[in-house]
Backbone bond lengths (Angstrom), bond angles and torsions (degrees), N, CA, C in turn:
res aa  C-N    CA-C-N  psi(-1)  N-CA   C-N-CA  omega(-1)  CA-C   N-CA-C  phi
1 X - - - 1.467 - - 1.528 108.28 -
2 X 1.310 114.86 138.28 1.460 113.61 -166.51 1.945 113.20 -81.52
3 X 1.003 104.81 174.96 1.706 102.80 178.38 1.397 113.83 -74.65
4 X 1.384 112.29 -0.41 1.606 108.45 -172.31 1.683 103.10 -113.71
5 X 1.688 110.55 -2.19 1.512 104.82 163.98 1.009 109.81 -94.71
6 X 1.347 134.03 -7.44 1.789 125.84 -165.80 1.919 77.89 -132.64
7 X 0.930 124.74 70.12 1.712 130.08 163.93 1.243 88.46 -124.95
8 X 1.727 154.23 -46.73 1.228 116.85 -157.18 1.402 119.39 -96.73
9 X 1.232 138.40 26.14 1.491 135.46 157.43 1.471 120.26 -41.83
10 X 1.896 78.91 -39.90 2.263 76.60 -165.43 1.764 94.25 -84.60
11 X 1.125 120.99 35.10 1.710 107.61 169.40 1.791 99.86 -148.15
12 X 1.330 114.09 29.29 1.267 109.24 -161.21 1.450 118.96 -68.80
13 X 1.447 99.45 -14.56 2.073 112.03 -170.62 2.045 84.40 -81.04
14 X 1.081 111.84 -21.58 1.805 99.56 -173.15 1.362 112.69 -102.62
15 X 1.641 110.94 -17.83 1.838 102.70 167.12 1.678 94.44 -72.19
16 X 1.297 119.56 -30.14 1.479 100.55 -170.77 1.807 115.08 -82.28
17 X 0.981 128.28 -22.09 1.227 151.65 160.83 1.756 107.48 -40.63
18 X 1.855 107.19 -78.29 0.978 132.02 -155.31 1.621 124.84 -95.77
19 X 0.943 108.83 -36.76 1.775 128.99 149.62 1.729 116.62 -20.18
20 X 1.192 147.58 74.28 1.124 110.76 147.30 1.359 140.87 -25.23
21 X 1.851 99.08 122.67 1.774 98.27 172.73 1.435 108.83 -70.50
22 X 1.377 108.24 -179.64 1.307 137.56 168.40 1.957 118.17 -79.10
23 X 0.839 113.00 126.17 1.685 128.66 172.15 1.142 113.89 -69.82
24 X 1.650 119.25 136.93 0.929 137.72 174.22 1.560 111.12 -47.89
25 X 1.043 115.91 -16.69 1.878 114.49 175.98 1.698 103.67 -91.22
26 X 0.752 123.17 -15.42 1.375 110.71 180.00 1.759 102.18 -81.52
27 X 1.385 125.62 -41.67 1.066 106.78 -178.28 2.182 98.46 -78.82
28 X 1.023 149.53 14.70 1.410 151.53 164.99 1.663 97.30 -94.73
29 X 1.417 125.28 -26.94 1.200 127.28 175.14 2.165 115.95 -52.97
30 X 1.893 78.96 -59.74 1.179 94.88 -154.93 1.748 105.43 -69.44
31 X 1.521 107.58 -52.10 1.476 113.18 143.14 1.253 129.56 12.52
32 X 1.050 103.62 -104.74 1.349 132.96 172.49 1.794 109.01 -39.83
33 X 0.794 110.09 -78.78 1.696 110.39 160.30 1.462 101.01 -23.94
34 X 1.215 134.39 -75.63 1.607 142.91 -160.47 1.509 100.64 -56.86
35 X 0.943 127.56 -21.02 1.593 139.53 -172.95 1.505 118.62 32.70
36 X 1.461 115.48 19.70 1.808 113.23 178.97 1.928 81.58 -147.56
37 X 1.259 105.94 168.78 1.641 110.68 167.62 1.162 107.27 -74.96
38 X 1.541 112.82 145.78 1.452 133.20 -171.71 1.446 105.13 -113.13
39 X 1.502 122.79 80.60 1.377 120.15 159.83 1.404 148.03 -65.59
40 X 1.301 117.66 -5.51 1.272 131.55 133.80 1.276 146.87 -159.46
41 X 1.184 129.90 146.37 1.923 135.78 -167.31 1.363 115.05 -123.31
42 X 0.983 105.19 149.07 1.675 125.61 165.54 1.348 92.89 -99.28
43 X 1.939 108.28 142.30 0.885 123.66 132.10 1.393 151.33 -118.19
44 X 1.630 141.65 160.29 1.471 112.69 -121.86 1.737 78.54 -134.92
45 X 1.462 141.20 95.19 1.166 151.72 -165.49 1.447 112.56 68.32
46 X 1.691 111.50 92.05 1.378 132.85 -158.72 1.833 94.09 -78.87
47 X 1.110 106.46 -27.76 1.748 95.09 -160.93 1.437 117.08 54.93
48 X 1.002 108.14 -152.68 1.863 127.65 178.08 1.889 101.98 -62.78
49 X 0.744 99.72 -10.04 1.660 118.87 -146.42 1.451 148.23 14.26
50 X 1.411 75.83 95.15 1.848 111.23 -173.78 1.954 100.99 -55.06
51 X 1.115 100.69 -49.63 1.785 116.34 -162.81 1.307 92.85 -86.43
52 X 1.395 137.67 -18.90 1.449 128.16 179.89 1.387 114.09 -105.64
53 X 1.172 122.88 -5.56 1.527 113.06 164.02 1.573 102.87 -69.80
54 X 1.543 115.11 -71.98 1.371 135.27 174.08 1.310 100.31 -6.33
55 X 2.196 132.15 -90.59 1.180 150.14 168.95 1.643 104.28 -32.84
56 X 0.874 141.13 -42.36 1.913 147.18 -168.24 1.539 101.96 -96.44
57 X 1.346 127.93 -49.47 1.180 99.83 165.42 1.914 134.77 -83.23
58 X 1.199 118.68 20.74 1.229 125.19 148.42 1.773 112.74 -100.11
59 X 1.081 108.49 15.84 1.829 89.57 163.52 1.452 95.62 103.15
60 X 1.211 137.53 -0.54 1.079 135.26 164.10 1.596 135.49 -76.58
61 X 1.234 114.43 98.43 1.728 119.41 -170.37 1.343 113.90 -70.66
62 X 1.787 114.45 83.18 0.968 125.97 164.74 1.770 146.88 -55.95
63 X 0.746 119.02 117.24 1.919 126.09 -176.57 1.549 105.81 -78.42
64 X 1.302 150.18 55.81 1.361 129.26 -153.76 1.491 105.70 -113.90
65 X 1.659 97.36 115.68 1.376 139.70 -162.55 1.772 99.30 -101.23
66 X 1.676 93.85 117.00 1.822 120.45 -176.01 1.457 112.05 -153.68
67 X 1.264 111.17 101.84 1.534 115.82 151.90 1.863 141.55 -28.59
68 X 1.664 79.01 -36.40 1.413 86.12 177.86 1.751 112.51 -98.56
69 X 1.883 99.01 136.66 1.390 118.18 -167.99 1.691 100.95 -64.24
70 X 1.361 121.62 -60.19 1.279 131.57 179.14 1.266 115.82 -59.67
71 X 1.403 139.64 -47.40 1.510 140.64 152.16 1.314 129.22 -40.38
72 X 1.567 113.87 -25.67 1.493 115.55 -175.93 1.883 90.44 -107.93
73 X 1.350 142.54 -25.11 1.085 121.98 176.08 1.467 102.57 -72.82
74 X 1.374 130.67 -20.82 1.780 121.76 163.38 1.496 118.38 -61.17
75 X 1.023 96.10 -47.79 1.415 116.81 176.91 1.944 118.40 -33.92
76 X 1.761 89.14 -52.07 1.653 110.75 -166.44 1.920 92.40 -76.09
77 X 1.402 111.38 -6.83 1.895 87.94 -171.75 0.963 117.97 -76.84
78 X 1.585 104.47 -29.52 1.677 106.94 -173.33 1.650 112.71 -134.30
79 X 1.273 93.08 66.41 2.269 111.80 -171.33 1.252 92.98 -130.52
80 X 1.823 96.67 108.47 1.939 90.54 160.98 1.272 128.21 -66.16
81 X 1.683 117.35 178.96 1.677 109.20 -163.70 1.326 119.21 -44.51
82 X 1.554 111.28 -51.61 1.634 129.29 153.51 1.439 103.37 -6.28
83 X 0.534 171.52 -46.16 1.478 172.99 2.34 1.734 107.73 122.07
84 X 1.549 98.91 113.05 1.427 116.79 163.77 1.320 136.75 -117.75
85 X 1.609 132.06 68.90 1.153 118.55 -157.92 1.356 109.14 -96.73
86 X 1.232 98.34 156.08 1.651 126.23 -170.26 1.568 97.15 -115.68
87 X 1.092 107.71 159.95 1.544 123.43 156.83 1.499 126.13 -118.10
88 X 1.391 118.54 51.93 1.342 122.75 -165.65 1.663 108.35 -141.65
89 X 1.476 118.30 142.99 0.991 138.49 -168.61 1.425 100.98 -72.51
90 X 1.714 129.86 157.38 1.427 118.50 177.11 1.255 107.57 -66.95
91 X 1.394 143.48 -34.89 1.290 155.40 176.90 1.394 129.76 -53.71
92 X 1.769 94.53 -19.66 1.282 116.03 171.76 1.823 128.38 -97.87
93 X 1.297 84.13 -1.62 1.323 99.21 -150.21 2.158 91.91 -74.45
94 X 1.093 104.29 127.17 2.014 119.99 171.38 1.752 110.09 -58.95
95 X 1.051 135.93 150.70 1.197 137.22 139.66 1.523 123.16 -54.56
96 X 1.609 114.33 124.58 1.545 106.31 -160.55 1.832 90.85 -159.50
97 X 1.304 115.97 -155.94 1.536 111.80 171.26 1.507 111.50 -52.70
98 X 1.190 96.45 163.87 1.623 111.60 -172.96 2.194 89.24 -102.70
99 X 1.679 100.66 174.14 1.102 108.76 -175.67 1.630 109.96 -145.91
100 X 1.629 111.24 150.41 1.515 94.55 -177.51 1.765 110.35 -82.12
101 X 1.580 109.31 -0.77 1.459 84.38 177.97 1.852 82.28 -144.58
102 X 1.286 99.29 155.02 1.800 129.80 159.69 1.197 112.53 -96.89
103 X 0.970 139.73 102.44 2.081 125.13 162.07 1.857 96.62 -110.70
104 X 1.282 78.46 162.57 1.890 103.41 176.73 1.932 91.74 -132.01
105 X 1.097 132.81 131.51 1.118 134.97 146.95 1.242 118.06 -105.55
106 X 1.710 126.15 88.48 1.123 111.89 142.04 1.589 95.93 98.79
107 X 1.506 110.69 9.32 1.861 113.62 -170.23 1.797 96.25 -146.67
108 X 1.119 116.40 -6.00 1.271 96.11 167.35 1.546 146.77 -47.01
109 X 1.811 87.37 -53.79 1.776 85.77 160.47 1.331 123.28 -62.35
110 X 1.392 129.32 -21.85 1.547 102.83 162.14 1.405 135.98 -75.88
111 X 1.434 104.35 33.43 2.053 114.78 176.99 1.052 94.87 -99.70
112 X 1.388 104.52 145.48 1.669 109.16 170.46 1.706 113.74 -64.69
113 X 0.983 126.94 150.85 1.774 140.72 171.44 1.663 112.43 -25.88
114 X 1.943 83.98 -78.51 1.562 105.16 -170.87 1.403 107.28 -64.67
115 X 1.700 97.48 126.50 1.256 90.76 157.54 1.975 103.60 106.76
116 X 1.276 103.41 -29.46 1.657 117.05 -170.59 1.813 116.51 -45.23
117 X 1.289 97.36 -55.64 1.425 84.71 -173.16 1.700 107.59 -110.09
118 X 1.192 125.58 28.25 1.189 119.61 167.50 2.100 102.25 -89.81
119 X 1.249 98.12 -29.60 1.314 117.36 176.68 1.592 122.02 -65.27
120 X 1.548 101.30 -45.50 1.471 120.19 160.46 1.168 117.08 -52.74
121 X 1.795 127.03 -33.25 0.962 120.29 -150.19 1.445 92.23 -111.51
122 X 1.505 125.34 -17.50 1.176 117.33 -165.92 1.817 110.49 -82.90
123 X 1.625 107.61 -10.58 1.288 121.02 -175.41 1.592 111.32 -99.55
124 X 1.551 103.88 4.05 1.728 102.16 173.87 1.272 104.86 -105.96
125 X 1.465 107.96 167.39 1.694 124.34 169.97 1.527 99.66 -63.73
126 X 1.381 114.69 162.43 1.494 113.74 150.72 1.471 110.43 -56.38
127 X 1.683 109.50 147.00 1.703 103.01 -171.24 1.494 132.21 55.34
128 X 1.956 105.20 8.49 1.495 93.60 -175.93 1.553 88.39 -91.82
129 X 1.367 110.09 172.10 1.226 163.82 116.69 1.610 138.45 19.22
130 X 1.230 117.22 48.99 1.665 104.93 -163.03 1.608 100.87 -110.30
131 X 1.307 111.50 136.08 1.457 124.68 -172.89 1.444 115.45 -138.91
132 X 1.375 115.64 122.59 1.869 123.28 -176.03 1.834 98.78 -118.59
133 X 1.673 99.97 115.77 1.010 82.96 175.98 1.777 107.10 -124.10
134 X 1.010 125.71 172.77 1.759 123.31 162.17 1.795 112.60 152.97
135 X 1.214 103.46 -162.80 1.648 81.82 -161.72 1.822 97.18 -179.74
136 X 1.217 135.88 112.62 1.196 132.84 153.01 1.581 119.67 3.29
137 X 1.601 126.12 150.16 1.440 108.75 169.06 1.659 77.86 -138.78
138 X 1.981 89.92 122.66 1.415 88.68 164.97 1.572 116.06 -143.70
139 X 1.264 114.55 148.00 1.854 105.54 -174.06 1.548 104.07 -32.56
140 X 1.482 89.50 154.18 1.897 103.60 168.67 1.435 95.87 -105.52
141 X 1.055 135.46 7.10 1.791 111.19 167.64 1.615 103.05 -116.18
142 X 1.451 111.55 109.22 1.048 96.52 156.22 1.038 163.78 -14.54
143 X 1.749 117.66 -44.79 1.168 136.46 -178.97 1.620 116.21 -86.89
144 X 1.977 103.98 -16.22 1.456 69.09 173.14 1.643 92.82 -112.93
145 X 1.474 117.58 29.48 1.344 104.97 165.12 1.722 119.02 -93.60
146 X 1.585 118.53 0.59 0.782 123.51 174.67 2.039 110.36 -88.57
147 X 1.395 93.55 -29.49 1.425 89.92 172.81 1.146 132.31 -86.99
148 X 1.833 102.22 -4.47 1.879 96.64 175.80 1.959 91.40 -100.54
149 X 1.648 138.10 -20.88 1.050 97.84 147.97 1.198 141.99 -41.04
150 X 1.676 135.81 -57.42 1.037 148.10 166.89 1.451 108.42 -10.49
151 X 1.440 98.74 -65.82 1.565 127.16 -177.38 1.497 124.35 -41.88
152 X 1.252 85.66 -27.69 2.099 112.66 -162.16 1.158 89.45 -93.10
153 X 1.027 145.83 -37.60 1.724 142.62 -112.11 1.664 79.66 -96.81
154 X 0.890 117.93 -78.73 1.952 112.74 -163.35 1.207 110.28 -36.69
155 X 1.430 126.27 -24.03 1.261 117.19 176.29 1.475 134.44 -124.16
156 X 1.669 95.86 -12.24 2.025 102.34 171.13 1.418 73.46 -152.47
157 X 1.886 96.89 140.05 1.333 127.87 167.37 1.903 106.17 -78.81
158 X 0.861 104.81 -36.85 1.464 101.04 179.45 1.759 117.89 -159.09
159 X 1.324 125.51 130.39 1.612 114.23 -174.37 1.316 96.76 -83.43
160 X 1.380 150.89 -41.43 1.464 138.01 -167.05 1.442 121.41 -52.07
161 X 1.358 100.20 172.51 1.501 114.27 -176.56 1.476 96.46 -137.27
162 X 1.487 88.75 107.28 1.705 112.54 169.48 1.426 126.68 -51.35
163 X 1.063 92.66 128.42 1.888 85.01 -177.97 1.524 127.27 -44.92
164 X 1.444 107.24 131.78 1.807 97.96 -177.94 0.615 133.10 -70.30
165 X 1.505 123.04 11.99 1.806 118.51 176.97 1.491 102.13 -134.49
166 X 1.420 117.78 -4.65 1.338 110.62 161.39 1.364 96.14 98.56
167 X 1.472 133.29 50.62 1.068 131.45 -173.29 1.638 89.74 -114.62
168 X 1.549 90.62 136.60 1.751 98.36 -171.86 1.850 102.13 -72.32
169 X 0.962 106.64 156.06 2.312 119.07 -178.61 1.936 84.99 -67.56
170 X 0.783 157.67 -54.80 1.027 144.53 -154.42 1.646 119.96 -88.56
171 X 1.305 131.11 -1.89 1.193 152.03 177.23 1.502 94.22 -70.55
172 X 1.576 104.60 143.12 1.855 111.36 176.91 1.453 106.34 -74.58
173 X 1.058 117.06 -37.02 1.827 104.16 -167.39 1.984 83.25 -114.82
174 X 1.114 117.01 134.89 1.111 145.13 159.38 1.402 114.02 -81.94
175 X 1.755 112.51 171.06 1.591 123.28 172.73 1.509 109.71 -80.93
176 X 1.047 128.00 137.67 1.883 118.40 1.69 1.378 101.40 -115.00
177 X 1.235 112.80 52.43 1.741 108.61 164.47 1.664 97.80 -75.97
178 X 1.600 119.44 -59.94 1.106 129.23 146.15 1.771 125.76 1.87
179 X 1.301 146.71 -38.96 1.200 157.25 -130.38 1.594 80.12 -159.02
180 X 1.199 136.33 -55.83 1.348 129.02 174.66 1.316 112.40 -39.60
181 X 1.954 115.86 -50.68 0.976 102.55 -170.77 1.247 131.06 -105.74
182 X 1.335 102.83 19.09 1.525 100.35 167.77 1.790 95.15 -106.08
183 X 0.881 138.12 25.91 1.441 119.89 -173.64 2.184 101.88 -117.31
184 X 1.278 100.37 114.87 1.128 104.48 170.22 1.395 155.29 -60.53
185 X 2.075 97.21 21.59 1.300 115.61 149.08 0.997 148.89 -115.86
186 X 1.442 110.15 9.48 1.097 138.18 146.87 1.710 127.11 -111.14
187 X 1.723 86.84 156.28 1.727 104.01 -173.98 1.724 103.50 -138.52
188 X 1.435 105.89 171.08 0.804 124.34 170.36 1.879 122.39 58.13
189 X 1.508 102.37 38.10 1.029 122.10 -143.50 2.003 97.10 -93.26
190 X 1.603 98.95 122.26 1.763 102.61 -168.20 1.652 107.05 -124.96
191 X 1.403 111.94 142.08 1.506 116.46 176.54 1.904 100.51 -100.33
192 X 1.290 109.96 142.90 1.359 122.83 -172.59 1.506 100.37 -143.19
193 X 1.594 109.36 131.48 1.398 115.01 -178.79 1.777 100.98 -117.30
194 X 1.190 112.22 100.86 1.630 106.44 142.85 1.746 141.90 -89.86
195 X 1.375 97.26 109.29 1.668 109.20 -158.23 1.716 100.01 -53.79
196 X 1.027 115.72 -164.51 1.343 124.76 -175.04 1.630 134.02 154.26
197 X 1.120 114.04 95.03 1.403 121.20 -174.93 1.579 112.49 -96.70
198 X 1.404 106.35 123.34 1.586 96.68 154.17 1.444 125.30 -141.11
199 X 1.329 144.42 -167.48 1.110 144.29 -137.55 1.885 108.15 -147.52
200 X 1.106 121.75 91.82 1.165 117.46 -177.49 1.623 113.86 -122.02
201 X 1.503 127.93 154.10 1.138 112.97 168.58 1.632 137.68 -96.42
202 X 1.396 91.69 171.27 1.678 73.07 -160.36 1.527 140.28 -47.24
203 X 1.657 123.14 -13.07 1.104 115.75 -178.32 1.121 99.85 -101.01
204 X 1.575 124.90 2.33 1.614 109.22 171.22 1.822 103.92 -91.28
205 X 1.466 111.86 -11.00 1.324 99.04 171.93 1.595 134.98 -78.59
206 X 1.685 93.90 -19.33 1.436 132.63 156.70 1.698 110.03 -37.21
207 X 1.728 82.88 -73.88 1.826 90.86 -172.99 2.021 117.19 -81.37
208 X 1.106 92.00 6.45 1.609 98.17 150.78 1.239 125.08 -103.35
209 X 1.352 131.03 12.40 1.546 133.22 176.84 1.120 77.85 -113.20
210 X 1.868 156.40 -45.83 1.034 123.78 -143.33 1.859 96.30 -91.30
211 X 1.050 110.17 13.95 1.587 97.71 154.12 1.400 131.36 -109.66
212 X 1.564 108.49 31.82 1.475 106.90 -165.04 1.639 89.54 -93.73
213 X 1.510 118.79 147.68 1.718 102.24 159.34 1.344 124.78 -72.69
214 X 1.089 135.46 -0.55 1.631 131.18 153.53 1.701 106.40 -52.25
215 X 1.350 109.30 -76.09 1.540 89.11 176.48 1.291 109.45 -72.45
216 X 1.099 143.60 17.82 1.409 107.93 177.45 1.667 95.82 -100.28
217 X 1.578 116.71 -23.29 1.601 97.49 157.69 1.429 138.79 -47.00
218 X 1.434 102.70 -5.03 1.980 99.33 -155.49 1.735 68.27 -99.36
219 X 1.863 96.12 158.54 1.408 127.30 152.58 1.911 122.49 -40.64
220 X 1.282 74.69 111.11 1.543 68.91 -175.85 1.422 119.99 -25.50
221 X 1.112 125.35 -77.78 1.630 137.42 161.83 1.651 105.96 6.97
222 X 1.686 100.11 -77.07 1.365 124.41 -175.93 1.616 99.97 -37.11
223 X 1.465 105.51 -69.22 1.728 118.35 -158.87 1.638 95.30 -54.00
224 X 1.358 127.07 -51.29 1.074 120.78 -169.19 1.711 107.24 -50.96
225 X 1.305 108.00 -64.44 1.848 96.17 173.47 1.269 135.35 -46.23
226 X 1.535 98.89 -31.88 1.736 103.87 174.90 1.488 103.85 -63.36
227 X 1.617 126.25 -32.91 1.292 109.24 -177.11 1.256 115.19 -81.77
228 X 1.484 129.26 -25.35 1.534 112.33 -177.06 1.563 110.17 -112.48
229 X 1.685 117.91 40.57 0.961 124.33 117.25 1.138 143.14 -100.86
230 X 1.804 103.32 9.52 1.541 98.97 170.13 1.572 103.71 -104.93
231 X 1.421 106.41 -30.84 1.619 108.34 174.67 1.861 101.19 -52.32
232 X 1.146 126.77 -48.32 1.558 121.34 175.21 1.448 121.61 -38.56
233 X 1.535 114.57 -12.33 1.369 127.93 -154.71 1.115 108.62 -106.35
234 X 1.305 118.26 -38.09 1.720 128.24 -152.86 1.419 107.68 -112.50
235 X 1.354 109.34 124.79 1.341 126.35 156.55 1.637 114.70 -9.06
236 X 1.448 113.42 157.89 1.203 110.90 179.65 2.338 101.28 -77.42
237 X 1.462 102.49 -41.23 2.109 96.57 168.36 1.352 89.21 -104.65
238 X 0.959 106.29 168.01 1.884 149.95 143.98 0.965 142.52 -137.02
239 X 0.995 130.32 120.13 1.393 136.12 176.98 1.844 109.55 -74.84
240 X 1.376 110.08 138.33 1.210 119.54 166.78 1.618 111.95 -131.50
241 X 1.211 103.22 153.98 1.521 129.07 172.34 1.363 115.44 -91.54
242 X 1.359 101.72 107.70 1.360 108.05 -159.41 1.788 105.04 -123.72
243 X 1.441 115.19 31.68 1.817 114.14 -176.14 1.497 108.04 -68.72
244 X 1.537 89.40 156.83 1.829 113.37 -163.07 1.706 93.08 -105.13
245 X 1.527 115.07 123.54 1.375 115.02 172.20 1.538 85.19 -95.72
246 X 1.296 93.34 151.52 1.797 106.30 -179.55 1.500 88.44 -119.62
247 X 1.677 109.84 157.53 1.400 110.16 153.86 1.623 94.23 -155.67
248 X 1.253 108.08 131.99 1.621 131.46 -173.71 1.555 111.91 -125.10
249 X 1.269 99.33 132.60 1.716 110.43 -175.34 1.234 111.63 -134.88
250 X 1.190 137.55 166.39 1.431 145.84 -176.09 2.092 104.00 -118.40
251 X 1.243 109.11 123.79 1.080 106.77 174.62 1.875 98.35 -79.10
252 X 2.012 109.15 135.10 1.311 114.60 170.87 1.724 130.35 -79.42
253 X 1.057 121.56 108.21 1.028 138.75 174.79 1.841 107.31 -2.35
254 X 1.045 116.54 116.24 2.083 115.46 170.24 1.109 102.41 -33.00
């Protein structure tokens, strides 16, 4: 696992803070897709857990699987009983019961390649359920997203995380619907966009970049300037664009 998937422990009180949760439609999304009730899931990088309250508080007996020591003690403050946490990396994870659903929120690309969805698949029911959902958060006004690049530029060329298989932003099915569908254990494999705008102010938009792992690679020193030259930039609100790409697959029958 690389240094930029196990970077957010040491900021874990501000991914939980600063993070947009998940909407009640994403779990009617995923649902609905599953087309019978889903009584229980693993999840595959729990974080604070934004995506595991959501799944646990509809009745769902969650497994939620996190590497990180400081991320999963956030995690445990506010997880109903439903709630199973592990302390183990997906890579680590044993062969044990199967589940009707898999989700990744927002941590998938940090699993290694080899090996990914035979693993995915070996932890679903026949016909269950595996769903990765999450999505960039970036200003909706152009103009001042061009000025907190500007802003960034002396010190990070870019905060994103490029797609892992090199699938160009303009392609209809994105990663890992992509890898879904060429992989021969899964079927029926669908991309779902839920839009989403919200409204935060500026130093909370601040303290949601300082949990991205792009900055959290730079020198402390460094990161600190990149932020209060971008905080110099930005409006007292902003709005950001914050949509959920879904991708849902069907594990294929033995």
């Amino acid at each position: 696992m690389s240094a930029r998937a196990l970077s957010f422990g040491a900021v874990a009180e501000a991914y939980e803070r600063f993070r947009p949760g998940y909407p009640e439609e994403l779990f009617e999304v995923v649902m609905t897709y599953a087309g019978r009730p889903v009584r229980t899931a693993l999840e595959i990088g729990a974080g604070t857990g934004k995506a595991t309250r959501l799944f646990a508080g509809h009745g769902v007996a969650v497994t939620a699987t996190e590497p990180d020591a400081a991320m999963l003690a956030e995690l445990n403050r506010a997880v109903p009983a439903n709630v199973t946490p592990v302390r183990a990396s997906f890579e680590d994870l044993r062969p044990g019961g199967t589940h009707g659903l898999v989700y990744a929120a927002a941590a998938l690309h940090w699993t290694r390649p080899e090996g990914r969805w035979s693993k995915v698949a070996a932890l679903l029911e026949p016909e269950g359920v595996f769903a990765s959902f999450g999505g960039p958060v970036q200003l909706a006004d152009p103009a001042v997203e061009e000025s907190v690049r500007a802003a960034r530029a002396p010190f990070l060329d870019s905060d994103e995380i490029p797609s892992p298989d090199g699938t160009a932003p303009d392609e209809q099915m994105q990663w890992p619907g992509t890898e879904l569908q060429r992989s021969p254990l899964f079927h029926d494999v669908r991309q779902h966009v839920i839009e989403r705008r919200l409204t935060m102010s500026a130093p909370d938009y601040v303290g949601h970049l300082s949990t991205i792992s792009a900055y959290l690679q730079l020198p402390l020193p460094t990161r600190l300037q990149a932020f209060d030259a971008i905080t110099r930039v930005l409006p007292g609100t902003v709005e950001i664009a914050a949509d959920i790409t879904v991708h849902l697959a069907r594990r294929r029958p033995a």
